[in-house]
Biotite code that builds the C-alpha atoms (Angstrom):
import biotite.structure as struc

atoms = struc.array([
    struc.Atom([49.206, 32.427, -15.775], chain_id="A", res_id=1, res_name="UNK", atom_name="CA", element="C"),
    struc.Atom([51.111, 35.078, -13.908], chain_id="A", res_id=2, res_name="UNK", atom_name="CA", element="C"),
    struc.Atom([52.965, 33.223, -10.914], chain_id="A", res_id=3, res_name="UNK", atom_name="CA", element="C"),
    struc.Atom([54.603, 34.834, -7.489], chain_id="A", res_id=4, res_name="UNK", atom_name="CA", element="C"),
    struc.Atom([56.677, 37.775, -8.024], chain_id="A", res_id=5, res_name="UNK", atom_name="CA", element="C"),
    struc.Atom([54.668, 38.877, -11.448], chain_id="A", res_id=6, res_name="UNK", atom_name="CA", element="C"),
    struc.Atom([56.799, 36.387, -13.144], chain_id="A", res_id=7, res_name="UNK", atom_name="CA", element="C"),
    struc.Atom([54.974, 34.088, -15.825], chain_id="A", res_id=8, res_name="UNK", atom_name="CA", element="C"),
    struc.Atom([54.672, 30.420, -14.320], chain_id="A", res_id=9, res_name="UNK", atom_name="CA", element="C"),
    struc.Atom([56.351, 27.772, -16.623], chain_id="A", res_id=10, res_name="UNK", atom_name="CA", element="C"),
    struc.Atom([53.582, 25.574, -18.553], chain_id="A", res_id=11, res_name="UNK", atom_name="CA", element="C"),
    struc.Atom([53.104, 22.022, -17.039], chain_id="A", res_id=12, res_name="UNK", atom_name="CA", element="C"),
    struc.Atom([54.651, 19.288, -20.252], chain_id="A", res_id=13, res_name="UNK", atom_name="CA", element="C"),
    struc.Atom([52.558, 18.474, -22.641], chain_id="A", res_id=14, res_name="UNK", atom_name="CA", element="C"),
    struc.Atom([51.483, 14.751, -22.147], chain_id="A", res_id=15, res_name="UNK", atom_name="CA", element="C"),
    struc.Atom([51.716, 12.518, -25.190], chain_id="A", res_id=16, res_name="UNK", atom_name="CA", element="C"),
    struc.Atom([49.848, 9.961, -25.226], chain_id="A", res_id=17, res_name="UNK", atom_name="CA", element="C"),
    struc.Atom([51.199, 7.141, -27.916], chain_id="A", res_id=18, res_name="UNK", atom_name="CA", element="C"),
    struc.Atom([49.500, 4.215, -29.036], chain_id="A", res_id=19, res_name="UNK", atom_name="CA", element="C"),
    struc.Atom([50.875, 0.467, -30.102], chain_id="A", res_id=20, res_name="UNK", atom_name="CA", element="C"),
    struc.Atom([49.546, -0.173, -34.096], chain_id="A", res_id=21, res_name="UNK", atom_name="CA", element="C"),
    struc.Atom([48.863, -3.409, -32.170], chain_id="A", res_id=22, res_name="UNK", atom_name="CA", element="C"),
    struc.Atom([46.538, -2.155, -29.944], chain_id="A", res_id=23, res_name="UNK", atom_name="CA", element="C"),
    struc.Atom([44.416, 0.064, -32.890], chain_id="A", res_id=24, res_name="UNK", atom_name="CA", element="C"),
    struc.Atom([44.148, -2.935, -35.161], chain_id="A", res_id=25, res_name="UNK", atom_name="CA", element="C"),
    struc.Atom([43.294, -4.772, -31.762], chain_id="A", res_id=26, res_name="UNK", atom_name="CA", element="C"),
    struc.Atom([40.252, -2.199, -31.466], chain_id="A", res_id=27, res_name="UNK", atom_name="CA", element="C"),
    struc.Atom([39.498, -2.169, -35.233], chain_id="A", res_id=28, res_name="UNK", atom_name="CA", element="C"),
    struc.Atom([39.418, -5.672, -35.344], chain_id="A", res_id=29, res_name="UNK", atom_name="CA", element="C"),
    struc.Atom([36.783, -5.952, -32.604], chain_id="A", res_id=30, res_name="UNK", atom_name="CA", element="C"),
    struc.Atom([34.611, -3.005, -33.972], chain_id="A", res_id=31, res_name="UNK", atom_name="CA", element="C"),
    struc.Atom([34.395, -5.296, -37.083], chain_id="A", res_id=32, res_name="UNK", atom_name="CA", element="C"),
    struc.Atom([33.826, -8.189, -35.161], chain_id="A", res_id=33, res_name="UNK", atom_name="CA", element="C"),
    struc.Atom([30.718, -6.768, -33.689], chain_id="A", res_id=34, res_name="UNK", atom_name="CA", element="C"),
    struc.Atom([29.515, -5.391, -36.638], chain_id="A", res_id=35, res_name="UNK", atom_name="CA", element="C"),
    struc.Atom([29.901, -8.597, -38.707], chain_id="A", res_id=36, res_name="UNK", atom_name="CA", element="C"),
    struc.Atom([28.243, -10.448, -35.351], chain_id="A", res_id=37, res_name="UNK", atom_name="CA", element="C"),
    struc.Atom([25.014, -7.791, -35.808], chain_id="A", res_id=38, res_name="UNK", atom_name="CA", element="C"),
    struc.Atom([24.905, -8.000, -39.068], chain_id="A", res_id=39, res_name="UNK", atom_name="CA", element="C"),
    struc.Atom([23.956, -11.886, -39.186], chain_id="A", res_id=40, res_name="UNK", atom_name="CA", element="C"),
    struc.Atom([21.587, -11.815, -36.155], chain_id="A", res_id=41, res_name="UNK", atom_name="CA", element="C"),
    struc.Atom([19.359, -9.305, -38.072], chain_id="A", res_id=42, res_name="UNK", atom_name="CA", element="C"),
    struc.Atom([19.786, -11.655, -40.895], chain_id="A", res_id=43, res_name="UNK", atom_name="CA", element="C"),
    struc.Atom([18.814, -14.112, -39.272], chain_id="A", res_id=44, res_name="UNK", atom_name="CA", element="C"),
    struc.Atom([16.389, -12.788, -36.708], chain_id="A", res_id=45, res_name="UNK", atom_name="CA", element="C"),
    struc.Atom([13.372, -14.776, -37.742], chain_id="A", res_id=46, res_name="UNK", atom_name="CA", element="C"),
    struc.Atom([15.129, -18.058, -37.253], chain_id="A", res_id=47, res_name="UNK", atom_name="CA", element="C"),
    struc.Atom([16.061, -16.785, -33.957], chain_id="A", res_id=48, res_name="UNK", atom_name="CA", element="C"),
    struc.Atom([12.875, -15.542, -33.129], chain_id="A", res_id=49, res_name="UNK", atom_name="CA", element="C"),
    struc.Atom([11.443, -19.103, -34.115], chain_id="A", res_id=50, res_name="UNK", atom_name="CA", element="C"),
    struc.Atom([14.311, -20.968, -31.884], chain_id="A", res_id=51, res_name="UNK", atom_name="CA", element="C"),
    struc.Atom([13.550, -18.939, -28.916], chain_id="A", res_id=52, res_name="UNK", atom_name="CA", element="C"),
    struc.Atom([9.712, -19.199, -28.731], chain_id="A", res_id=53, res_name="UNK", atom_name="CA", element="C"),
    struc.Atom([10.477, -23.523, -29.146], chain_id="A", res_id=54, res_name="UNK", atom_name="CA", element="C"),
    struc.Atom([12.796, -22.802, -26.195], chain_id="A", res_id=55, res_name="UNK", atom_name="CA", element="C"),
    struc.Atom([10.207, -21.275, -24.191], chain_id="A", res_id=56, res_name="UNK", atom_name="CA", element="C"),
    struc.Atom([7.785, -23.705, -25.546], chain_id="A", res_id=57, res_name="UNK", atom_name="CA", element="C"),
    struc.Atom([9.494, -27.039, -24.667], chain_id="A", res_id=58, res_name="UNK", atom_name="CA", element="C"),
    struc.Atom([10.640, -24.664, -21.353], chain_id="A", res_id=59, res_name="UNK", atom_name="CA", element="C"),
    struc.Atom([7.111, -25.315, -20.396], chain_id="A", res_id=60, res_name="UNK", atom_name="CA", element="C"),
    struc.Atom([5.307, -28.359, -21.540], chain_id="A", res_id=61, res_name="UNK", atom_name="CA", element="C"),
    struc.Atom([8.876, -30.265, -19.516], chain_id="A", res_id=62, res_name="UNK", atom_name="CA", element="C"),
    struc.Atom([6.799, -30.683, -16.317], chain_id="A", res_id=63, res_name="UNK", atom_name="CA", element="C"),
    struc.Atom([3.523, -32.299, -17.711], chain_id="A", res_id=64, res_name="UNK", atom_name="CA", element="C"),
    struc.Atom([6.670, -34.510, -20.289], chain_id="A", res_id=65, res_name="UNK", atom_name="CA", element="C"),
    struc.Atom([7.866, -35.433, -17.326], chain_id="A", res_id=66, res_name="UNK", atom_name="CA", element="C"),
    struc.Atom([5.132, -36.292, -15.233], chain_id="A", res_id=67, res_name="UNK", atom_name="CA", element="C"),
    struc.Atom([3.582, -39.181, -18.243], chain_id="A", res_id=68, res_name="UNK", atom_name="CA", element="C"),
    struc.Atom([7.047, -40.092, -18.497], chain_id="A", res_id=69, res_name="UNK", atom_name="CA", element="C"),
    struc.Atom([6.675, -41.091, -14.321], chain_id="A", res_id=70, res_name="UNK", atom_name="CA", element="C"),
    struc.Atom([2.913, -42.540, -14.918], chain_id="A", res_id=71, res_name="UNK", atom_name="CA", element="C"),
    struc.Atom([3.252, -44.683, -17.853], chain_id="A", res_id=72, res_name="UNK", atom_name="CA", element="C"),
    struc.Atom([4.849, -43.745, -20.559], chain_id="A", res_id=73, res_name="UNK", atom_name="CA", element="C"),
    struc.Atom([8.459, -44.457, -20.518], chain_id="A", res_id=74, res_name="UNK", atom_name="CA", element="C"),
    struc.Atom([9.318, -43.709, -23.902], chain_id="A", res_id=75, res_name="UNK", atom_name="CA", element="C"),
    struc.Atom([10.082, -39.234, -23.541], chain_id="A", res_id=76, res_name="UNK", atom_name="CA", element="C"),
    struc.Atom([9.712, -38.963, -27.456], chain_id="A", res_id=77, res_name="UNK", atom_name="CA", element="C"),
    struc.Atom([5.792, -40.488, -26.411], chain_id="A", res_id=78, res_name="UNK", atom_name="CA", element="C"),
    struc.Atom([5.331, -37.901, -23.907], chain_id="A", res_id=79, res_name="UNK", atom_name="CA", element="C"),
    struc.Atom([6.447, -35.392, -25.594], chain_id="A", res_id=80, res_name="UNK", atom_name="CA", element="C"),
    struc.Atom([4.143, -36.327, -28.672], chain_id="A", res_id=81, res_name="UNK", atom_name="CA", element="C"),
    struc.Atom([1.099, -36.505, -26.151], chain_id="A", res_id=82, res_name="UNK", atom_name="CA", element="C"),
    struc.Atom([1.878, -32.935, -24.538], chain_id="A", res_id=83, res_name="UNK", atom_name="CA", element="C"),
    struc.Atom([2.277, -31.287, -27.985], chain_id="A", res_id=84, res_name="UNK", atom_name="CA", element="C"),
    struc.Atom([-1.022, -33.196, -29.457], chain_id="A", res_id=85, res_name="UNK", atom_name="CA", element="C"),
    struc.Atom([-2.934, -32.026, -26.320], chain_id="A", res_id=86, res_name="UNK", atom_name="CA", element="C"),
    struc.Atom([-1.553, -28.385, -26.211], chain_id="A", res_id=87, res_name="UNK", atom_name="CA", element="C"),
    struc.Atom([-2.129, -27.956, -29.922], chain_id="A", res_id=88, res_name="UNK", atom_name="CA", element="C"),
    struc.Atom([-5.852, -29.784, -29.213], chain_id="A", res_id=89, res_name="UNK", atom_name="CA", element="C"),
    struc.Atom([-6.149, -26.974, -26.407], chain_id="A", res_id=90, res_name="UNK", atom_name="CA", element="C"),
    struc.Atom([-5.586, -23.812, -28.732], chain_id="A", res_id=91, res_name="UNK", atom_name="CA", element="C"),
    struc.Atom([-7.858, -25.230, -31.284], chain_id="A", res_id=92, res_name="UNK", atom_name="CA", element="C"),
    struc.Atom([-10.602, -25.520, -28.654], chain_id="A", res_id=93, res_name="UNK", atom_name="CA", element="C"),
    struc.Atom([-9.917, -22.247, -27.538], chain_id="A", res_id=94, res_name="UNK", atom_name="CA", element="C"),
    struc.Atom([-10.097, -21.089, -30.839], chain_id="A", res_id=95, res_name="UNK", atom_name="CA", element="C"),
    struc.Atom([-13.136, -22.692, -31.674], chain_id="A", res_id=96, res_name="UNK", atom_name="CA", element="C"),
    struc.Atom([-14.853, -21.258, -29.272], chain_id="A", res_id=97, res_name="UNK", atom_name="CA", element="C"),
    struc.Atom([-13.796, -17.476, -29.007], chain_id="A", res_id=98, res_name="UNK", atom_name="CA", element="C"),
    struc.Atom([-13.919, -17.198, -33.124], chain_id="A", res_id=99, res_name="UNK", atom_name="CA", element="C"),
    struc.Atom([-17.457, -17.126, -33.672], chain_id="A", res_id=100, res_name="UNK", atom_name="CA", element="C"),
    struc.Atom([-18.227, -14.466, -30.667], chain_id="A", res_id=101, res_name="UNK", atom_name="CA", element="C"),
    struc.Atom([-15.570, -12.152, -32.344], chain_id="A", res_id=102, res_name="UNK", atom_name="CA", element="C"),
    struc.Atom([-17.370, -13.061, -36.230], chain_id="A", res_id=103, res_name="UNK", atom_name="CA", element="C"),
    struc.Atom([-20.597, -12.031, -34.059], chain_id="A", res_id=104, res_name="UNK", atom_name="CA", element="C"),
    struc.Atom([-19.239, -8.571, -32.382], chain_id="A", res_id=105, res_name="UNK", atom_name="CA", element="C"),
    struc.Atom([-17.884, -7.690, -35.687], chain_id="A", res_id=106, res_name="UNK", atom_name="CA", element="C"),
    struc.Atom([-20.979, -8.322, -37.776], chain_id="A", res_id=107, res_name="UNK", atom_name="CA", element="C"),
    struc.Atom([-22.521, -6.298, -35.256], chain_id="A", res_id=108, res_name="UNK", atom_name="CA", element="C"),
    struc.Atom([-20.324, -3.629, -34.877], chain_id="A", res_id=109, res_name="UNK", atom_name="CA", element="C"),
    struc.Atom([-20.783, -3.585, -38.557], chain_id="A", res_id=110, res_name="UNK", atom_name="CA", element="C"),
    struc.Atom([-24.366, -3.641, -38.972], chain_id="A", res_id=111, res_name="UNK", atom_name="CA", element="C"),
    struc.Atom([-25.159, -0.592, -36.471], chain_id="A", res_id=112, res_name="UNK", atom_name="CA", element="C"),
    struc.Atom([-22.180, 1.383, -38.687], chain_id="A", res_id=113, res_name="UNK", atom_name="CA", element="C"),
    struc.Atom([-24.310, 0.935, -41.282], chain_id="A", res_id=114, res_name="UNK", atom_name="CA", element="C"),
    struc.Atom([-27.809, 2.245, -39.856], chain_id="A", res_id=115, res_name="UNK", atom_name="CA", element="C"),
    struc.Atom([-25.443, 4.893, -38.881], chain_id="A", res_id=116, res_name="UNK", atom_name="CA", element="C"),
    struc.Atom([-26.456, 8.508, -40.349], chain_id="A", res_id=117, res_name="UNK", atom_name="CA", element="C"),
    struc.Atom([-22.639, 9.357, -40.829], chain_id="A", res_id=118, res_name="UNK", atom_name="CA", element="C"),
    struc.Atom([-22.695, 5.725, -43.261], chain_id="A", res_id=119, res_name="UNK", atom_name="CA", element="C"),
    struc.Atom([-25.731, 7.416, -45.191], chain_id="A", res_id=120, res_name="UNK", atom_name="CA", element="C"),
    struc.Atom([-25.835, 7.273, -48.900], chain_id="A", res_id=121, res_name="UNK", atom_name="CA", element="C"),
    struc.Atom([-22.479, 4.591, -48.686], chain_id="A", res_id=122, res_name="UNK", atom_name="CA", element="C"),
    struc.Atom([-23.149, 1.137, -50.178], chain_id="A", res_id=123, res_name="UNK", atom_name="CA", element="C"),
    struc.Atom([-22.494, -1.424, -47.611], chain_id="A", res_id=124, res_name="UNK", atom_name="CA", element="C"),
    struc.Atom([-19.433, -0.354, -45.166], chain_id="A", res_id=125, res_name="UNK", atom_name="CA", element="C"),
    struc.Atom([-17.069, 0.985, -47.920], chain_id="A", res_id=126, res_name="UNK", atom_name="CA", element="C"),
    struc.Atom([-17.091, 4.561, -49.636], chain_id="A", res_id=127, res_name="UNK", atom_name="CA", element="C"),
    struc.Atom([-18.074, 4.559, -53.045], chain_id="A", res_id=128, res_name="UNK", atom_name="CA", element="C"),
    struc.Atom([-15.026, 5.637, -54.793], chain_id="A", res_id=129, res_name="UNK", atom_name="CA", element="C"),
    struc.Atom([-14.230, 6.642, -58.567], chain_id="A", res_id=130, res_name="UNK", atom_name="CA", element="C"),
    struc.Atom([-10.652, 6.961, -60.379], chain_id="A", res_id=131, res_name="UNK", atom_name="CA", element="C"),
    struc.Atom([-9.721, 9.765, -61.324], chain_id="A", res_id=132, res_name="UNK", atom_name="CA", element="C"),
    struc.Atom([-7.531, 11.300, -63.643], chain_id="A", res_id=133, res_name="UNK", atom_name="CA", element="C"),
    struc.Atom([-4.200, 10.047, -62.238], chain_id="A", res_id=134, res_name="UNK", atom_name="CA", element="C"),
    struc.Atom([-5.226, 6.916, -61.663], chain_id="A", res_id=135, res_name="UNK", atom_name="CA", element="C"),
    struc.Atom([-6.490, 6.992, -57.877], chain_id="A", res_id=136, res_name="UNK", atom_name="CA", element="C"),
    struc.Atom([-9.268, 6.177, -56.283], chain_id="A", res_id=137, res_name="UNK", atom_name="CA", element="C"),
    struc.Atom([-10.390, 8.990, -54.598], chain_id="A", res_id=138, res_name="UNK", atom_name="CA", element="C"),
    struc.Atom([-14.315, 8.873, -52.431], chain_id="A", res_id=139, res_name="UNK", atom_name="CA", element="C"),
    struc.Atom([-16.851, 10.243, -55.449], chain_id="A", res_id=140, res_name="UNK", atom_name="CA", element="C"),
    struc.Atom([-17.864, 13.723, -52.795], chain_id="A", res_id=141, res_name="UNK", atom_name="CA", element="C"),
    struc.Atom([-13.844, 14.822, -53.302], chain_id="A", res_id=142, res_name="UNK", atom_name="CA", element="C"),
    struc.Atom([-14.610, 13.690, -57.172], chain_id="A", res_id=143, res_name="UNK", atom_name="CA", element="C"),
    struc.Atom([-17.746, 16.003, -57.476], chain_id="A", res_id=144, res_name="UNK", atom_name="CA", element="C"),
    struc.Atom([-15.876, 18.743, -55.400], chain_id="A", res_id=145, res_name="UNK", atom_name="CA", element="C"),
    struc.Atom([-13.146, 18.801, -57.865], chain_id="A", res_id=146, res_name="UNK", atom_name="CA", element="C"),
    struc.Atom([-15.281, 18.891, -60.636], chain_id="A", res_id=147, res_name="UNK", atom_name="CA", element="C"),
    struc.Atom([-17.354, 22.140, -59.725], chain_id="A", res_id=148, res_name="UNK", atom_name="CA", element="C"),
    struc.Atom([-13.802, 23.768, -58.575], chain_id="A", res_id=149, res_name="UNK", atom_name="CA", element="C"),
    struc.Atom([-13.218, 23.360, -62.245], chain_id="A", res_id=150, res_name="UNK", atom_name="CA", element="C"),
    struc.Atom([-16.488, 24.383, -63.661], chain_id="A", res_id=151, res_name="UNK", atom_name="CA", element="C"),
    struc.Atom([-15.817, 27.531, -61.836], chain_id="A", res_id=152, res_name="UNK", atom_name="CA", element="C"),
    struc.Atom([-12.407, 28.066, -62.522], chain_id="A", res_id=153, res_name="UNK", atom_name="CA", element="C"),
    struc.Atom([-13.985, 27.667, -66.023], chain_id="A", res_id=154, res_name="UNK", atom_name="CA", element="C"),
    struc.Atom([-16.733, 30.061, -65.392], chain_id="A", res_id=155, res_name="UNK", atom_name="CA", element="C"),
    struc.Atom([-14.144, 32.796, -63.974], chain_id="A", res_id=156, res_name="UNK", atom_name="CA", element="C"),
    struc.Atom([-11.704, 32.342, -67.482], chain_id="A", res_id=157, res_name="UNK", atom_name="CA", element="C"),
    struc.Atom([-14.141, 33.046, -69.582], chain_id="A", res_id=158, res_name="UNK", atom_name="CA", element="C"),
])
């Protein structure tokens, strides 16, 4: 930088910035800390996924606890065993009835695949497959393509 008077203008100190060995081990310390801390919730992720969804669970079957508790049952551990008995009666119901119409749209879905001209020449709704060479299964039309590539590679050698 060229300053008044075509002089050059002094350079502003160079700042140093210095750091305690208490404060870096300070910061190392906590980057392992966090890394150790991630490290066992992956681990244990499942369990955790497990303990939240019982949170949420007991989150919301408290009201209808609560209200036996205040008609009749006094005992909560009674309550509770009624809610959980009902809820888990509930999905099964549920279940009951919404499984068969699914077994039905699928056998149906399945049976106009079939009378499909693009399923043509396939037994039932899987391709008929050989193994080849390498040990793959591979659908028998890429088999018998294969095989006349080679006849006329063949053909052309000889």
């Amino acid at each position: 930088m060229i300053g008044p008077g075509g002089n050059a203008a002094p350079m502003p100190p160079e700042r140093i910035v210095a750091f305690r060995p208490r404060t870096i081990l300070t910061a190392a310390a906590l980057i392992v800390g966090v890394a150790i801390v991630l490290w066992v919730v992956w681990v244990s992720r499942r369990v955790l996924v497990w303990a939240l969804v019982s949170v949420f669970l007991a989150l919301a079957l408290n009201p209808a606890v609560e209200a036996l508790q205040l008609r009749g049952l006094r005992q909560r551990a009674a309550a509770a065993a009624v809610v959980y008995l009902l809820a888990i009666a509930t999905i099964a119901g549920i279940g009951a009835l919404i499984v068969p119409q699914v077994n039905d749209l699928v056998d149906a879905a399945l049976g106009s695949y079939e009378t499909s001209p693009r399923a043509a020449g396939r037994s039932g709704s899987s391709r008929p497959s050989t193994t080849s060479s390498s040990g793959c299964r591979t659908p028998s039309r890429v088999t018998a393509a294969r095989a006349g590539w080679r006849e006329e590679r063949a053909q052309r050698s000889t």
